[in-house]
C-alpha positions in Angstrom: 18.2 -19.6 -12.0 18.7 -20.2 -8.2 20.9 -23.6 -6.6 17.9 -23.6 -4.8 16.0 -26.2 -4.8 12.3 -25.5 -5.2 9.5 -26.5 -2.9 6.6 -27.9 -3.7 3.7 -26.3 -2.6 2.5 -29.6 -1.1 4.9 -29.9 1.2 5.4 -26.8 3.4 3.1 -26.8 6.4 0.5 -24.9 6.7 2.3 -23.0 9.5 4.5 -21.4 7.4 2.2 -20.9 5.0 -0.2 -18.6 7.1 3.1 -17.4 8.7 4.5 -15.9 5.1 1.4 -15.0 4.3 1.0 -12.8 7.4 4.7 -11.3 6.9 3.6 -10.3 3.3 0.7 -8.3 4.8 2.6 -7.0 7.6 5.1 -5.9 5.0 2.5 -4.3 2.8 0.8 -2.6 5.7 3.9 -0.8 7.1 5.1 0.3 3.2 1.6 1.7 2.7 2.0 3.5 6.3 5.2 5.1 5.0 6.9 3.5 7.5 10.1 2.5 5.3 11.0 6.3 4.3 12.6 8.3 6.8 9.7 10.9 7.0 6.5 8.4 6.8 4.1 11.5 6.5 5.7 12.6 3.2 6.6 9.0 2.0 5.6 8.6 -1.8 4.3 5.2 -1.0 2.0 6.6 2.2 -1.8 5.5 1.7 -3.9 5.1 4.3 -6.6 3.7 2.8 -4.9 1.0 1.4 -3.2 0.2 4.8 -6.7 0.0 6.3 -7.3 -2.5 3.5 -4.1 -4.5 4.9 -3.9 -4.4 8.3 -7.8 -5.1 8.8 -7.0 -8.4 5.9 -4.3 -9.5 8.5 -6.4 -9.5 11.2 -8.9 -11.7 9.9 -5.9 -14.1 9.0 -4.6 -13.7 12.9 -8.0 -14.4 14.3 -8.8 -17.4 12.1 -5.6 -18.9 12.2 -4.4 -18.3 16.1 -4.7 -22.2 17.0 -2.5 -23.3 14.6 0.5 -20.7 14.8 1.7 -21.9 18.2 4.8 -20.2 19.1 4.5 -17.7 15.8 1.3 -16.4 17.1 2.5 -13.9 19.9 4.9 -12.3 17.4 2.5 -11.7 14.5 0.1 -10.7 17.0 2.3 -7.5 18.4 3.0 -7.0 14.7 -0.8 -6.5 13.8 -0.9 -4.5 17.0 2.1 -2.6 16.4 0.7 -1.4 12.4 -2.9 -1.0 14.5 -1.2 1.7 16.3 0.8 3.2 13.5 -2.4 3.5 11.9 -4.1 5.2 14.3 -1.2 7.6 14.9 -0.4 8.1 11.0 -4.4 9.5 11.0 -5.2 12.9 10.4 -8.5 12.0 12.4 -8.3 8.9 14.1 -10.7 6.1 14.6 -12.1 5.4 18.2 -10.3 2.3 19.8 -12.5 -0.8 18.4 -13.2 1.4 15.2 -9.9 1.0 13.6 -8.6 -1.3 10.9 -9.0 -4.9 12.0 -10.1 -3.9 15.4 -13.8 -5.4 14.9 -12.1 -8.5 14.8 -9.0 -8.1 17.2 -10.7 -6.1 19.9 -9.4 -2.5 20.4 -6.0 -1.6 20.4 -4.8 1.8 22.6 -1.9 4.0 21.8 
């Protein structure tokens, strides 16, 4: 067991909350991208349907949750961005800007 002490639930903001919550995704979205192996395109962990999946579940958290993240907001917004535009690069046959994962809610995002 940890020194750490543990934290209840109850007591962490919601900021940081929403804030691991969209690190976690972010996280997921670039491993299922391939983006942690040195050649993404032949990564073992690579798939693209279950980064759609991701990324498009983070943008829904961005765009609900924008008011409340303050100053963590612009960061996790080029984050989403940034795995937006791995996405669309990572695809054999790309989605139209607006068409991609998450981009219904976020707007389009151009390479």
């Amino acid at each position: 067991m940890s020194d750490q002490p543990v934290r209840e639930l109850a007591d962490v903001p919601a900021v940081e909350v929403i804030s691991r919550a969209a690190v976690m995704l972010m996280s997921s979205a670039a491993e299922k991208l391939g983006l942690s192996d040195p050649d993404p395109d032949n990564s073992p962990h690579r798939d693209l349907d279950e980064a759609r999946r991701v990324i498009t579940a983070l943008a829904g958290l961005v765009t609900a949750s924008v008011e409340y993240l303050g100053p963590h907001a612009g960061p996790i917004r080029e984050g989403l961005q940034a795995l937006q535009k791995a996405f669309r690069e990572s695809s054999a046959h790309p989605d139209e800007p607006g068409k991609g994962p998450g981009e219904k809610l976020t707007g389009p995002v151009w390479t």
